[in-house]
N, C-alpha and C positions, 0 to 999 in steps of 0.2 A: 751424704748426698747434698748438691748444691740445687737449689729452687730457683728462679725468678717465679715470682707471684707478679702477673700481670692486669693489672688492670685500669685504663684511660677514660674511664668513664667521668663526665664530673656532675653526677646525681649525686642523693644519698639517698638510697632507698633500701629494698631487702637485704638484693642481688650486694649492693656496697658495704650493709652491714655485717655479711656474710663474709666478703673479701678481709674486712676489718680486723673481726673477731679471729679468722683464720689466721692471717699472717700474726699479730700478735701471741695466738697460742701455738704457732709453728715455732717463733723466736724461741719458748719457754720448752719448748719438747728437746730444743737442742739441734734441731736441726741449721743450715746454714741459708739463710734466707736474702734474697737480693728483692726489691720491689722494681716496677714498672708505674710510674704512675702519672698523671698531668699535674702538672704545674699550677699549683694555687687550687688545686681542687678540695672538696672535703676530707677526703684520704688521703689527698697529701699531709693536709694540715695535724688530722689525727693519727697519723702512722710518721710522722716526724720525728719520731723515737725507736723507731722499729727497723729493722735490716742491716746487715752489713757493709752495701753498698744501694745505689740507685741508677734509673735512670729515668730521667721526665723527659715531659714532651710538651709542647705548646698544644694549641687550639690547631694549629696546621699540620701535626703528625699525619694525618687521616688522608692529609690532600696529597702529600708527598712519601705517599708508602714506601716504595722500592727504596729511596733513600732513608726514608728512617730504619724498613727493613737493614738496609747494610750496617744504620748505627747498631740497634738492636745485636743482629748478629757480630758483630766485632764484642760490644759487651760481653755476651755468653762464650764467645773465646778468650776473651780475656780473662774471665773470674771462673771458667773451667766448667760453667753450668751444664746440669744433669736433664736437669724436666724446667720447659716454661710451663706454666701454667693458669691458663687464659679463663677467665670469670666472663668476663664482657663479651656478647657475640662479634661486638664491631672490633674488636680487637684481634678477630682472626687469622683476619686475611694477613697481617701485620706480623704476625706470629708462623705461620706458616712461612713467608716469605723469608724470615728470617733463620729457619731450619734449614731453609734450602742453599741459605747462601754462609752458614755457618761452615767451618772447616772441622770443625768436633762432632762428632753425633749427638743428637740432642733428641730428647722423648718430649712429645706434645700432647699437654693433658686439655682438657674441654671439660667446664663445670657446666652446666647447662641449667639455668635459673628458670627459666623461662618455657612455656609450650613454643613450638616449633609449625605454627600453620602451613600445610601446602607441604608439595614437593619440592627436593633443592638437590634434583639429578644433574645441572644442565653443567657444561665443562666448569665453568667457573665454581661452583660448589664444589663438584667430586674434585677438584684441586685442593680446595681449602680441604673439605671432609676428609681428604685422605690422606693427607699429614697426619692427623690426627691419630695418636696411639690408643690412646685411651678417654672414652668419653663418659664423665659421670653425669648421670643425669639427675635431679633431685627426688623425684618419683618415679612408680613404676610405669607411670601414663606418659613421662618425656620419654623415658627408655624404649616405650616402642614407637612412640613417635619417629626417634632414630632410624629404629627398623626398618620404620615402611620407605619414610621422609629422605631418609639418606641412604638408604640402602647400607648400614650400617652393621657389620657381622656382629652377631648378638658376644661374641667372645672379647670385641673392645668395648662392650657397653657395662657399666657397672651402679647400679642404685645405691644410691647411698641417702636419704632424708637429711636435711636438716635439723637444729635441735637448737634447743635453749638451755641459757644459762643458770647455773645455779641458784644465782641471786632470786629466779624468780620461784622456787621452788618457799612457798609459804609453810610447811612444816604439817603434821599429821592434824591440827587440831582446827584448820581454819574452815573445813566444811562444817561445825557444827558449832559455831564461833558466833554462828549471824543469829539478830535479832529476828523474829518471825515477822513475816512481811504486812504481816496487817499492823503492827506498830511501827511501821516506818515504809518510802516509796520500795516499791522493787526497781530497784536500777539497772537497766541494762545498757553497757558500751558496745559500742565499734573504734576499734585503734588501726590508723594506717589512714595511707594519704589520702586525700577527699577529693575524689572523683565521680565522674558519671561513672565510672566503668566497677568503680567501689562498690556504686549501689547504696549509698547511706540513708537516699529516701525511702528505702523498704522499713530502716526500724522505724522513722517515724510513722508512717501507715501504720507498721503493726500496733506501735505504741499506743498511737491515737485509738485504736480499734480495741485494746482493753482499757483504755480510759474512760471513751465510750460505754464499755460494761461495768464499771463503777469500780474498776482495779487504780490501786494507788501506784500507780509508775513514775520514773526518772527516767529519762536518756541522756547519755554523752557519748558525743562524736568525737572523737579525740584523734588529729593529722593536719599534717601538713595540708594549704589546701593546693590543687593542682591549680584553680582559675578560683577569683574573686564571685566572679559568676553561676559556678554552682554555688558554693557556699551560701550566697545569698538565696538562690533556688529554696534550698534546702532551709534556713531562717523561716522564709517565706512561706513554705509547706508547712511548716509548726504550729505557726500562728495561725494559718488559716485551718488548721484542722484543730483548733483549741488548746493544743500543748503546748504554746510557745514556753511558758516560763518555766516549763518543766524537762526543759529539751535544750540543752547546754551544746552550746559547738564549740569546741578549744582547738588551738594551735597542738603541732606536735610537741608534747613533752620527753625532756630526758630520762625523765623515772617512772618510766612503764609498771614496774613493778608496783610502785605505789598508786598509779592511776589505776591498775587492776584491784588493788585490796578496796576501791569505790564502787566496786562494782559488787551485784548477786551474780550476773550472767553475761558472759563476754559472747558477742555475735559476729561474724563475719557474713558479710552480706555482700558479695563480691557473688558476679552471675556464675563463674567461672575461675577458682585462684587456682593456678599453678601447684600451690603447695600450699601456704596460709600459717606461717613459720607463729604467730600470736596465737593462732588454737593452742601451740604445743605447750608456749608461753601462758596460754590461761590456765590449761590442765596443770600442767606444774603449780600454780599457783592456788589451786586447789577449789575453780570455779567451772559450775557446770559451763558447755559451750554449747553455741548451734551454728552451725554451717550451712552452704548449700551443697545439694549432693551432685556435685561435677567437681569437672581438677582433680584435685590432688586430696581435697578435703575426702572422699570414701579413704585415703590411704593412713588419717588422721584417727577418725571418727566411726568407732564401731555404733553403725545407728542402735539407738537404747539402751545401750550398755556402756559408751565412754563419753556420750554426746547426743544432741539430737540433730538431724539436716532434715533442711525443708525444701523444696521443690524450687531450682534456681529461677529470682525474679519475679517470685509471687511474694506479695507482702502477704499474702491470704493463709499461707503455709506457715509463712515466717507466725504469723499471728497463732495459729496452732500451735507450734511448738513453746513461744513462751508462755502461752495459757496452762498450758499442762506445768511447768516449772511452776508457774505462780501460784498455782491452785495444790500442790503436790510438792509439796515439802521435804517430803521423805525420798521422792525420786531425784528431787534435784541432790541431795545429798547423795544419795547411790550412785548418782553419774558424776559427781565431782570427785568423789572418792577412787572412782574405777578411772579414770582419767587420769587422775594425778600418777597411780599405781604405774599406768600404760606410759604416759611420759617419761615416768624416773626412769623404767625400763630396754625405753628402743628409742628415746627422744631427747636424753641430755645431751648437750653441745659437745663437751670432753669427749666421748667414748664415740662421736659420727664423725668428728675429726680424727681421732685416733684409727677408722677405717679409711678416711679418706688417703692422709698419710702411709699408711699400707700399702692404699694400691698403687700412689704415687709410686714408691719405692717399689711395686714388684712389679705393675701390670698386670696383676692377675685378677678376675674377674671374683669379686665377693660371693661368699655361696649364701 
């Protein structure tokens, strides 16, 4: 089977770490891989070793579709492609077009990162939409999203979760590894990029509000930030609510794995994530987690048993749940231990690729 993995994005975010790690473990499984990708973008730069052939595109792919469509499609004729396979939503329409104007048949896959707000009945969608063979979505909340959203037959929709790499898998012994909290701060992180929409002033609330109760805490923020402007928000919140020097903001780092072994408790404080691919990444790494209960996070987090979620947007909640971790020793370890179990199980990166790659190859909907 021949691939084009397409994707024109020039972020680097989930959705592009995801493209990343994919194509490279597509190259290693043997299959025959072509990429799509922009020109001087992040993926270009770290998949520069990766695929058999290529093809890029400027900053003005976008404006001049129909014609790059024809480039595109002449490509997939030429190297005999089997499945594009589109990561990026803006990348669609681009992809579709060029199915159309191919002279080979061609299967068009949709990874779906992302929630899908609103309907997208109107001609212009059901053209793209319905190109579309197979649509993975990363949870089972995009999946019906599909449903309703795109009027999408549940027989091209297929779940498939994201996962995490092995590296971050800490080994059986690191839930009972930690010093007890009352000889040293309880730390708790958030990793991922620093946004309003993040939500990273809920930990310090929370933080601040067992400080307030005479609990020894740490936080770090740890992301990229979207504007200079929260960030400073968020500095500013610290300080004024007494935590400043105990409330660390950092750029995004490359070794995640190692910014988690800093942690007791990794949190995601996003109102709403999609999916929350660093829960799966903490659980592996053998730390209890708390989330909010929206998204994709219930599909993550058995509440009390592999995690705790707190009511999206209440730092009041969020404060709840790491009191009970701090104060309860013994649970936090029962929940990082059943976490880590849950992740090895339905949440390493190898074996969600090795489905994906399946359906690529058959179209058949995963039971």
């Amino acid at each position: 089977m021949k691939l084009l993995q397409l994707c024109l994005s020039p972020d680097y975010g989930g959705l592009e770490l995801y493209f990343r790690d994919f194509a490279r473990w597509l190259e290693t499984s043997g299959e025959s891989v072509y990429l799509g990708l922009r020109t001087g973008s992040p993926l270009d730069r770290d998949l520069s070793a990766v695929g058999t052939s290529r093809i890029e595109f400027s900053d003005r792919a976008s404006v001049l579709p129909l014609l790059s469509a024809r480039r595109v499609a002449r490509f997939m004729d030429l190297h005999e492609i089997d499945v594009v396979h589109v990561h990026w939503k803006y990348d669609l329409a681009l992809a579709a077009l060029a199915k159309r104007f191919a002279r080979r048949p061609v299967r068009l896959v949709h990874s779906r990162h992302m929630d899908m707000p609103g309907s997208k009945r109107d001609p212009y969608h059901r053209f793209i939409y319905g190109s579309v063979d197979l649509y993975h979505a990363a949870t089972h909340a995009v999946g019906r999203q599909a449903e309703i959203n795109l009027s999408m037959p549940a027989d091209r929709i297929v779940v498939i979760h994201p996962g995490a790499r092995s590296e971050f898998d800490a080994g059986d012994a690191r839930p009972d590894a930690r010093e007890p909290y009352t000889e040293r701060p309880f730390t708790v992180g958030v990793i991922g990029r620093v946004s309003v929409y993040k939500a990273q002033h809920l930990l310090i609330e929370a933080l601040a509000a067992l400080h307030q109760e005479g609990c020894s805490v740490r936080g770090r923020i740890i992301g990229a930030p979207e504007s200079d402007a929260y960030t400073g928000e968020l500095a500013a919140l610290a300080a004024d609510l007494g935590i400043g020097p105990v409330m660390a903001i950092a750029p995004f780092c490359q070794d995640v794995p190692g910014a988690l072994h800093q942690l007791d408790v990794l949190a995601l404080t996003t109102i709403k994530e999609t999916f929350g691919v660093i829960l799966v990444e903490g659980m592996l790494a053998g730390l209890p987690v708390v989330g909010s209960n929206a998204g994709g996070v219930p599909e993550i987090i058995d509440d009390g048993e592999t995690g705790l979620m707190f009511e999206p947007g209440s730092a009041a909640s969020l404060t709840a749940a790491l009191r009970t971790l701090y104060h309860d020793r013994a649970l936090a370890q029962r929940l990082a231990r059943a976490g880590q179990a849950k992740a090895r199980e339905q949440f390493r990166q190898e074996r969600q690729f090795e489905r994906v790659l399946d359906a690529l190859r058959c179209g058949i909907k995963d039971p």
